[in-house]
C-alpha positions as CSV (number, residue, x, y, z in Angstrom):
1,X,26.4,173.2,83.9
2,X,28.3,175.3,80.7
3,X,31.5,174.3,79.3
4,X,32.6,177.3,80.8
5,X,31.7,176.7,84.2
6,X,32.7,173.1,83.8
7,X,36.4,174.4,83.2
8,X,36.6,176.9,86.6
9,X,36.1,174.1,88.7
10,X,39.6,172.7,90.1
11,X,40.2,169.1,89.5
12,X,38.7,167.5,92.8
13,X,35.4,169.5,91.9
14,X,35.3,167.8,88.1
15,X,35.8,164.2,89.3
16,X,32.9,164.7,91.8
17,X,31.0,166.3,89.0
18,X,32.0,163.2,86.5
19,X,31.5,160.5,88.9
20,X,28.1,162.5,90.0
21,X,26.9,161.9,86.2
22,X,28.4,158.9,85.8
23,X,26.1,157.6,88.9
24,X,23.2,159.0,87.7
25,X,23.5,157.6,84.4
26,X,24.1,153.9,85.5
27,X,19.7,153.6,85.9
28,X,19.4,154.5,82.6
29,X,22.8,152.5,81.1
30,X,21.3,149.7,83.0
31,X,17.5,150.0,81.3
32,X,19.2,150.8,77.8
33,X,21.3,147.2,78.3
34,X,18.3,145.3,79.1
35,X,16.4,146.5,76.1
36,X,19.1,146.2,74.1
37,X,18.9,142.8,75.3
38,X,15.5,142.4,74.5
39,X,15.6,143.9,70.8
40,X,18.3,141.0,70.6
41,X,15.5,138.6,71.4
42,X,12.9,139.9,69.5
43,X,15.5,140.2,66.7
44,X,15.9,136.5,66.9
45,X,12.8,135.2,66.9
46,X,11.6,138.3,63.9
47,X,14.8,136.2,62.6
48,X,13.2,132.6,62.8
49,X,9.7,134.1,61.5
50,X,11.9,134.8,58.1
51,X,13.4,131.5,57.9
52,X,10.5,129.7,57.8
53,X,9.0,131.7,55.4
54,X,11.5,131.5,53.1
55,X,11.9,128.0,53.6
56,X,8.3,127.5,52.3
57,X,8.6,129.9,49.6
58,X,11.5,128.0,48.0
59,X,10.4,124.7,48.5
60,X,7.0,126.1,46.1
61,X,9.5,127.9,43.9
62,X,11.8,124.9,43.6
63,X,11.6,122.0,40.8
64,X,11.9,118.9,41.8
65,X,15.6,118.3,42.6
66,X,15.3,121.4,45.3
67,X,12.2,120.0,46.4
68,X,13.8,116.7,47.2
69,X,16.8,118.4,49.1
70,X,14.2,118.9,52.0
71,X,14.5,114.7,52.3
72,X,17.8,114.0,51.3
73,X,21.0,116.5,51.6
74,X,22.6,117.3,47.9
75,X,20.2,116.1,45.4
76,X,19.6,119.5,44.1
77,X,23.3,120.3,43.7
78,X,24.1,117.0,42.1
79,X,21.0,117.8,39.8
80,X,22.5,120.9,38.9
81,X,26.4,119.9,38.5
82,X,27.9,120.5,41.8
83,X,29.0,117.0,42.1
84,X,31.3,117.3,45.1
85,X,29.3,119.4,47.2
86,X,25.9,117.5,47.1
87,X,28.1,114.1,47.9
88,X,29.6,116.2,51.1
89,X,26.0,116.7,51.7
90,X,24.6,113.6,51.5
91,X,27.5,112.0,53.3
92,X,26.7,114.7,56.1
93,X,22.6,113.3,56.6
94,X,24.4,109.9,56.1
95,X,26.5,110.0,58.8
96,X,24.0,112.0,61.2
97,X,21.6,109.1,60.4
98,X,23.8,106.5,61.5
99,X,25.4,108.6,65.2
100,X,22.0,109.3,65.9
101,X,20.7,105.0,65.6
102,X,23.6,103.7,67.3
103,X,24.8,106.0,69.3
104,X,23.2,109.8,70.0
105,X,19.7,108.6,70.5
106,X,20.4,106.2,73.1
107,X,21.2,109.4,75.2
108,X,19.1,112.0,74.2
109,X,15.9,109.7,74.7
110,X,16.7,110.2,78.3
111,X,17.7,113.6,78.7
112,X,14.7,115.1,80.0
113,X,15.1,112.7,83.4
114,X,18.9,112.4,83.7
115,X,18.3,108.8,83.7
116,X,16.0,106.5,86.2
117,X,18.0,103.2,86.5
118,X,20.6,103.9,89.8
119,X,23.3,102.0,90.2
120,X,24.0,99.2,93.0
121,X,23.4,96.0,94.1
122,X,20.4,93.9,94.1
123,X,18.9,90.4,93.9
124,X,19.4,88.2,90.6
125,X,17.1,85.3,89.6
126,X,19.0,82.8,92.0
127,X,18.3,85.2,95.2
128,X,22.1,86.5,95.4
129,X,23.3,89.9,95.5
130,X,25.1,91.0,92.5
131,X,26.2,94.8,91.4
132,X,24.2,96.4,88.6
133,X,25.9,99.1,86.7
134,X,23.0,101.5,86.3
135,X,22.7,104.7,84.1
136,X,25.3,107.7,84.5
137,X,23.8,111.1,84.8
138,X,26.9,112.9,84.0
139,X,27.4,110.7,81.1
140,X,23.5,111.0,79.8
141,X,24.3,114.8,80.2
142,X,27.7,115.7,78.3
143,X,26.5,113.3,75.4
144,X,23.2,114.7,74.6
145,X,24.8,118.4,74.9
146,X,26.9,116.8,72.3
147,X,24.5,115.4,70.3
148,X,22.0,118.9,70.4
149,X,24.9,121.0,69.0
150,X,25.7,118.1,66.4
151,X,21.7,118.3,65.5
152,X,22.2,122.2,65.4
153,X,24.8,121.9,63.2
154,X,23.7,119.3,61.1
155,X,20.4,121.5,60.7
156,X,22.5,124.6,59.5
157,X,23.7,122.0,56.8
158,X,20.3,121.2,56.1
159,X,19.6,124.9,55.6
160,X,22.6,125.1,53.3
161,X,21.7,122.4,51.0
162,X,18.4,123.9,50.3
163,X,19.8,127.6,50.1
164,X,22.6,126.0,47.4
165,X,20.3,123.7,45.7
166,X,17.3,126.8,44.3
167,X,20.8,129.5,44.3
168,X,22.1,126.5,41.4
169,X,18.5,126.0,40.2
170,X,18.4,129.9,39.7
171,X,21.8,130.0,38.1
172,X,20.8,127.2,35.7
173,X,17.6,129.6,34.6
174,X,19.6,132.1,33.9
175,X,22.1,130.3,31.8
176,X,25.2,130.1,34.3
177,X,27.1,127.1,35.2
178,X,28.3,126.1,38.7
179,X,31.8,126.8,39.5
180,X,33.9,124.2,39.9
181,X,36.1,122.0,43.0
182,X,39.1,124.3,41.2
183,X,37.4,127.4,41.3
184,X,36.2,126.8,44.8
185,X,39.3,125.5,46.4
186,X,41.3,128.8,45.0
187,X,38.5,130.9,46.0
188,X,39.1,129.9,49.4
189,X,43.0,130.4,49.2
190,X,42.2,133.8,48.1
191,X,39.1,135.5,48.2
192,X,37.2,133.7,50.9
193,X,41.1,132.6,52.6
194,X,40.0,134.1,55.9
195,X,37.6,131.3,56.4
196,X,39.9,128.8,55.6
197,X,42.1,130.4,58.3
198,X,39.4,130.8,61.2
199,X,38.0,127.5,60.6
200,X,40.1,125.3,62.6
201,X,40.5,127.7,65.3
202,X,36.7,127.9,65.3
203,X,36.2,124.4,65.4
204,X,38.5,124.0,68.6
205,X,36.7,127.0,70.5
206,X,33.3,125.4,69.8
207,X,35.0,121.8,71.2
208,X,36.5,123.3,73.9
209,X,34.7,126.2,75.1
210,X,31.4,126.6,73.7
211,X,30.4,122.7,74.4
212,X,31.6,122.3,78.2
213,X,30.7,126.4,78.4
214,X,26.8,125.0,78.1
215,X,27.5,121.5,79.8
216,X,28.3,124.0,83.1
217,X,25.6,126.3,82.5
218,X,22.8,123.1,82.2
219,X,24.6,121.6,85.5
220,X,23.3,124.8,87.4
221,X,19.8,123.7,86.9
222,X,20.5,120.1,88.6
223,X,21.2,118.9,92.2
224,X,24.4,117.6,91.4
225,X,25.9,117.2,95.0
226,X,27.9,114.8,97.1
227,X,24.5,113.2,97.3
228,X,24.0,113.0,93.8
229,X,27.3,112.1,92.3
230,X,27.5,109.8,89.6
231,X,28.7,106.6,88.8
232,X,26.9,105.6,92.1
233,X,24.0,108.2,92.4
234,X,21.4,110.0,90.0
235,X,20.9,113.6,89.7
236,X,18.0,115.1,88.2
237,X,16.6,118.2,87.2
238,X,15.7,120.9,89.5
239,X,15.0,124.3,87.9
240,X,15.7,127.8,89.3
241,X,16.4,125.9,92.9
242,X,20.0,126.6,92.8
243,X,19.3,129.9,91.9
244,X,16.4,129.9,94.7
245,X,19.0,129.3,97.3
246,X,21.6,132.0,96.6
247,X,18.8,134.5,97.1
248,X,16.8,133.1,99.6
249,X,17.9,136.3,101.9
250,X,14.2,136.8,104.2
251,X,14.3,133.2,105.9
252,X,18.3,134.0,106.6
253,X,19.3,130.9,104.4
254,X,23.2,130.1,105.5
255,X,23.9,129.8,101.4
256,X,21.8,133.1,100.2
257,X,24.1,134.7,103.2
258,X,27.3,133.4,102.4
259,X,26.2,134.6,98.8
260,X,25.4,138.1,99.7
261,X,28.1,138.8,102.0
262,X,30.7,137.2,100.0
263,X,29.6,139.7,96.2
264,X,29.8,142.4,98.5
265,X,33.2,141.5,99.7
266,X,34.1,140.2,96.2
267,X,32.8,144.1,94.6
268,X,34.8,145.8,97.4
269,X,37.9,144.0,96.8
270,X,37.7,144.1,92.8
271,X,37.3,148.1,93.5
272,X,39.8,148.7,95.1
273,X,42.6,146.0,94.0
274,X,42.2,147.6,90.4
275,X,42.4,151.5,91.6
276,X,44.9,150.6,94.3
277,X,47.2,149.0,91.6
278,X,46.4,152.2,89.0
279,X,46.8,155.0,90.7
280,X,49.8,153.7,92.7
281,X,51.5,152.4,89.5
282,X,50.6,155.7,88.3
283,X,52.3,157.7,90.8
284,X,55.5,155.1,90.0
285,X,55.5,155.7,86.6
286,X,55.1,159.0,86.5
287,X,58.1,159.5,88.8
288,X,60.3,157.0,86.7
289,X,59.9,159.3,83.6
290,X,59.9,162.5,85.1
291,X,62.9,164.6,83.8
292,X,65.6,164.9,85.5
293,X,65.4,161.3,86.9
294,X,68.4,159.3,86.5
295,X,68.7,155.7,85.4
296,X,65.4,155.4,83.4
297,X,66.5,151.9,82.2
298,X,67.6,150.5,85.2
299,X,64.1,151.0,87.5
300,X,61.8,149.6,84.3
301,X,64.3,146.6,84.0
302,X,63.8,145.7,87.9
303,X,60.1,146.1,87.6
304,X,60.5,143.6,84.3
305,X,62.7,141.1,86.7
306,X,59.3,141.7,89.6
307,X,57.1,140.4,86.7
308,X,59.2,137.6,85.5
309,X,58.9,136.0,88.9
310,X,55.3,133.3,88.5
311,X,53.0,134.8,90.0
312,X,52.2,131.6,92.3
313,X,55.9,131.7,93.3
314,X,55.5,134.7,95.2
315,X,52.3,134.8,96.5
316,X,53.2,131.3,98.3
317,X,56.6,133.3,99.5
318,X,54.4,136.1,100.9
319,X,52.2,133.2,102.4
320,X,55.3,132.0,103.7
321,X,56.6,134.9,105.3
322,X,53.3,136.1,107.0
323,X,52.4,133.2,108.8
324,X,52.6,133.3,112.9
325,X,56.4,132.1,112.7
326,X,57.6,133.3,109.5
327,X,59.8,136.3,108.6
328,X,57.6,139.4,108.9
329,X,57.4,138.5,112.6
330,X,60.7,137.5,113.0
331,X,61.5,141.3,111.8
332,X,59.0,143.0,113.7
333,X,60.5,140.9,116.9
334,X,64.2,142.5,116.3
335,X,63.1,145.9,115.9
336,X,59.7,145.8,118.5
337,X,61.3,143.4,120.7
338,X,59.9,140.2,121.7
339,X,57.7,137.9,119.6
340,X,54.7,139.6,118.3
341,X,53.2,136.3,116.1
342,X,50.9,138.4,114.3
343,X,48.2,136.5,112.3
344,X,48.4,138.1,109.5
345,X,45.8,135.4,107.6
346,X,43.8,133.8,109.6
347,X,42.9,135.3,112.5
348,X,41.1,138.8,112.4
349,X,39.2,139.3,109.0
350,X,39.7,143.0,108.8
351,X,43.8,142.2,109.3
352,X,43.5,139.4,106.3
353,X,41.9,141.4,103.9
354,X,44.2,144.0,104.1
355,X,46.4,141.7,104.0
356,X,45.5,140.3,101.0
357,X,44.8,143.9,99.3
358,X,48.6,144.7,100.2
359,X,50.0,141.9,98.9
360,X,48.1,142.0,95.6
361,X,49.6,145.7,94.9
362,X,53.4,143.8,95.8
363,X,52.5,141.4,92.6
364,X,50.4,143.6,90.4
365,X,51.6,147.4,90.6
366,X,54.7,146.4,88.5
367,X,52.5,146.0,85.1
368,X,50.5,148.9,85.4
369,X,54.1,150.7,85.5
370,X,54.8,149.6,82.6
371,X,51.6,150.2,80.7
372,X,51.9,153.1,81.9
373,X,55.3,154.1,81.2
374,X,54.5,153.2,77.5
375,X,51.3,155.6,77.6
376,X,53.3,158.1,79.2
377,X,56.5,158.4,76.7
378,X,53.9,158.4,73.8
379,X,51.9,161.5,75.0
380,X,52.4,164.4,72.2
381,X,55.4,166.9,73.8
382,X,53.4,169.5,71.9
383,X,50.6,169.3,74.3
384,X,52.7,170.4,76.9
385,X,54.6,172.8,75.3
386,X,50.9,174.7,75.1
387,X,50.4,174.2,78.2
388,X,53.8,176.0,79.7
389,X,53.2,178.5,76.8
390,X,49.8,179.3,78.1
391,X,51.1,179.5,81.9
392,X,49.7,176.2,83.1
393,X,51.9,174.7,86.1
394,X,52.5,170.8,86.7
395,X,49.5,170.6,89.1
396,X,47.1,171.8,86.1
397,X,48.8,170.0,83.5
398,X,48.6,166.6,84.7
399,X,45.3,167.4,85.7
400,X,44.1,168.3,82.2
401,X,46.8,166.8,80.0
402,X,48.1,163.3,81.4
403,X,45.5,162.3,83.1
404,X,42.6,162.6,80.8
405,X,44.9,161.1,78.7
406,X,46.0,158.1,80.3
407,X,42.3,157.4,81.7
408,X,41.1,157.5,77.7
409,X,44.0,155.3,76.9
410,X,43.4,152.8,79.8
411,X,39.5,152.5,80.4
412,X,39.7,149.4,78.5
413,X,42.6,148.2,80.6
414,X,40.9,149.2,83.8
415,X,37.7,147.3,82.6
416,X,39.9,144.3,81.8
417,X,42.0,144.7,85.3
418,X,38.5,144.8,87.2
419,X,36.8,141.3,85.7
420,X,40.4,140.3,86.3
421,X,40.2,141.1,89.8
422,X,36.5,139.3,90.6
423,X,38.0,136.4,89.4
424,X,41.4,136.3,90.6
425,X,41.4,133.3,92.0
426,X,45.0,132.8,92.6
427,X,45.9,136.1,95.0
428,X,43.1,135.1,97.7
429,X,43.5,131.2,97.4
430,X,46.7,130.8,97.5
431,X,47.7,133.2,100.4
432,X,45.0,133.4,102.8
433,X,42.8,129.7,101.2
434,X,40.0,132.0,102.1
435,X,40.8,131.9,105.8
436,X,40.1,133.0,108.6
437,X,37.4,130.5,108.9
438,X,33.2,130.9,109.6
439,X,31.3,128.9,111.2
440,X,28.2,132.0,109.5
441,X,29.2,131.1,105.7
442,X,28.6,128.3,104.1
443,X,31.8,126.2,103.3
444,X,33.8,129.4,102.9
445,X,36.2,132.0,104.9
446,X,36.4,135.7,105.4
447,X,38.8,136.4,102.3
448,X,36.8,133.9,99.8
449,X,35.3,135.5,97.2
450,X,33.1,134.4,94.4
451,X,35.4,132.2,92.3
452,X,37.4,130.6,95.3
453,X,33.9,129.8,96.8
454,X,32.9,128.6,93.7
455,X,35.8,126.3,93.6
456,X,35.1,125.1,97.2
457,X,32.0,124.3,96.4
458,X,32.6,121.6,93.0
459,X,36.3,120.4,94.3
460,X,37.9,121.9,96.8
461,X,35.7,120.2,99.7
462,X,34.3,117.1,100.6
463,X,30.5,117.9,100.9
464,X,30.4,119.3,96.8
465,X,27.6,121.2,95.4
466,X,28.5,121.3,92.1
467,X,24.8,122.6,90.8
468,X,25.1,125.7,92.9
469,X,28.7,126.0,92.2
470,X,27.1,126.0,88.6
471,X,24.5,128.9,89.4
472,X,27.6,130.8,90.9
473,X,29.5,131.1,88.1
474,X,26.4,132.3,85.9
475,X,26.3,135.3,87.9
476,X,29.1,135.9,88.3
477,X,29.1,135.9,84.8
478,X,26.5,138.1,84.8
479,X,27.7,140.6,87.1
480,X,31.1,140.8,85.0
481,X,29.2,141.0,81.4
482,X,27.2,143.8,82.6
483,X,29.2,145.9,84.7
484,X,31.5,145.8,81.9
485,X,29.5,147.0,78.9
486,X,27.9,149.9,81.2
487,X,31.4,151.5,82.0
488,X,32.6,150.7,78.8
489,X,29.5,152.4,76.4
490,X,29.7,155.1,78.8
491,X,33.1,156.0,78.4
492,X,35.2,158.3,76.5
493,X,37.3,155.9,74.8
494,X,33.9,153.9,73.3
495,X,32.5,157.5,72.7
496,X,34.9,159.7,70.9
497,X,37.6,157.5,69.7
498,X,39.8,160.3,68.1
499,X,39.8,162.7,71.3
500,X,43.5,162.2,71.4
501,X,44.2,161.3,67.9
């Protein structure tokens, strides 16, 4: 289709046309992702091939003090002059040394089986029972994560020592004298200050999201359950069996079921939560800042006061009020007569999740208002004074002015709005608690989705599967990253970033 013919359609005609190409161009957004994911990996490993051969072709370069570096951390800088740095080093291989005899190894060694000696009680050398305090699983697991990403660091130092000791050994050839604890300390307030900034904030992401962020992902490759919960019990190892079960569709597995039935659900309801709340906030704002309107100021300020309410407060209100005996029946009853006790949550599924879908625009319309209300008073006046000049009414206007506008603006904010939604825990838990209840899914209701199975599943229940809880999350994960980078690389605002500028 030509520009030209592109521009007669009317409006309804170009978003069946976009979302047309936009569908067709999800295989190939999809195949593009995955091999960008595998240049990544070939990248990396092209990446490792290097290092080693530059770690051999300095250790033949280097003179003895660089040589000894590969043994012990900071003899080449302390050879060369760079007193304080090869001490930090040493100190560093010093200290490794000693977590990794009295402490690290004593968990690592037993990593690969989760540990073998169970807890509980059992005959001493007099013939009475006594309670033995076996190995911990959970313990054996968290500390030898801990102890791989110390080793990881601690071989990035190793890398640095060499790299620093033949860089000095270099600068000594060439006459040049290594700067000093001075120069480096106001290189770092100034030059380099950024680092000095980041570094601490660095260090408490890696502590507290990177570490448990890979504990989790190694717990969805165990059988961690109610039947394998530590201090008591062992768990162990089970590969892809998690993963097995959640996709175990042909022999009608209850969990691959409750899996497949619930993403659908969860898809369905991140869909149309996020345009629900978009367009209808939309259609809000766009009355709110029409001309004409009246008391601008006061509307925004009522949707501010909507927002200021917690979020929990007034979803446990709506819970509240929707129940069999609560106000929304209580209202219907004066007006229909009667006493209808509509269950509103956990009776009829259909009823529940429209329920919930309702609801969720009460609580989350409000913000796209004012996003949008913001987007909206910054579109360029002389855009529309074109548009009257050229004979364009309000129908084609917002149709090819403030709309392709606000969409270029907001595609980041939908994308955003959309994970939001797959994992918005607290709208579907804390209304309907996933009810009503099945006896087809696997410790979950009609409204759960995803996360609040997920959370059912590791603490919210008595009969915990943490390991598949685990796998959950991972693709959910999964499903999140990728959805994400394909609408995002194929939209307008990652594409031609100065459309509107």
């Amino acid at each position: 289709m030509t520009y030209v013919e592109y521009k007669q359609l009317n409006p309804f005609q170009r978003f069946a046309h976009n979302f047309k190409r936009f569908i067709l161009r999800v295989p190939h957004s999809i195949a593009n992702f995955f091999k960008a994911i595998g240049r990544a990996i070939v990248g990396f490993f092209v990446g490792i091939g290097r290092g080693f051969k530059n770690f051999g072709v300095t250790f033949v370069r280097g003179d003895w003090a660089t040589k000894l570096s590969y043994l012990v951390f900071g003899v080449g800088d302390i050879h060369k002059g760079k007193y304080y740095k090869g001490i930090i080093y040493f100190l560093a291989e010093v200290l490794y040394t000693l977590y990794m005899v009295f402490f690290g190894w004593g968990y690592l060694k037993d990593f690969l089986t989760l540990g073998t000696d169970e807890s509980g009680y059992r005959f001493n050398e007099l013939g009475m029972t006594e309670y033995h305090e076996g190995q911990n699983s959970m313990l054996i697991l968290l500390y030898s994560v801990l102890t791989l990403v110390i080793t990881a660091v601690i071989f990035a130092i190793y890398i640095s020592n060499i790299k620093d000791a033949y860089r000095h050994q270099v600068m000594r050839a060439n006459g040049e004298k290594p700067t000093s604890l001075k120069q480096d300390i106001k290189d770092f307030l100034d030059g380099k200050y950024h680092i000095t900034l980041l570094s601490f904030p660095v260090l408490m992401i890696a502590i507290f999201n990177i570490l448990p962020l890979i504990f989790m992902i190694l717990i969805a490759f165990t059988n961690f359950n109610s039947a394998h919960m530590p201090p008591g019990k062992l768990f162990h190892w089970v590969g892809f069996q998690n993963f097995g079960e959640l996709f175990n569709v042909v022999q009608g597995a209850k969990k691959a079921y409750t899996f497949v039935e619930l993403t659908k659900w969860t898809l369905i309801w991140a869909v149309v939560a996020t345009f629900s709340n978009y367009i209808l906030g939309m259609i809000v704002a766009l009355m709110i800042n029409k001309k004409g309107i009246k008391l601008k100021a006061l509307w925004r300020t009522l949707f501010v006061i909507s927002i200021a309410v917690p979020q929990f407060v007034s979803l446990l209100l709506m819970n509240q009020m929707l129940q069999t005996n609560g106000a929304v029946n209580i209202l219907l009853g004066h007006f229909m007569g009667g006493n209808p006790e509509i269950k509103f949550l956990s009776d009829d599924m259909i009823v529940a999740r429209l329920t919930v879908i309702i609801v969720n625009c009460w609580v989350g319309i409000p913000y796209t208002i004012l996003s949008m209300s913001g987007i909206l008073m910054n579109i360029p006046e002389d855009l529309y004074e074109s548009a009257r000049i050229d004979g364009a009414g309000p129908v084609k206007t917002f149709t090819s002015i403030t709309l392709p506008y606000m969409i270029f603006v907001t595609t980041p904010q939908l994308i955003t709005q959309f994970v939001g939604n797959i994992n918005n825990f607290n709208v579907i838990f804390l209304l309907t608690g996933g009810d009503p209840k099945s006896t087809e899914l696997y410790q979950a209701g009609e409204t759960d989705i995803l996360v609040t199975w997920l959370y059912k599943l590791s603490v919210g229940s008595e009969k915990q599967d943490n390991g598949l809880a685990a796998a959950i999350g991972i693709l959910v994960f999964i499903i999140c990253a990728t959805l994400s980078l394909i609408v995002y690389n194929n939209s307008k605002s990652m594409k031609d970033e100065e459309a509107f500028s």
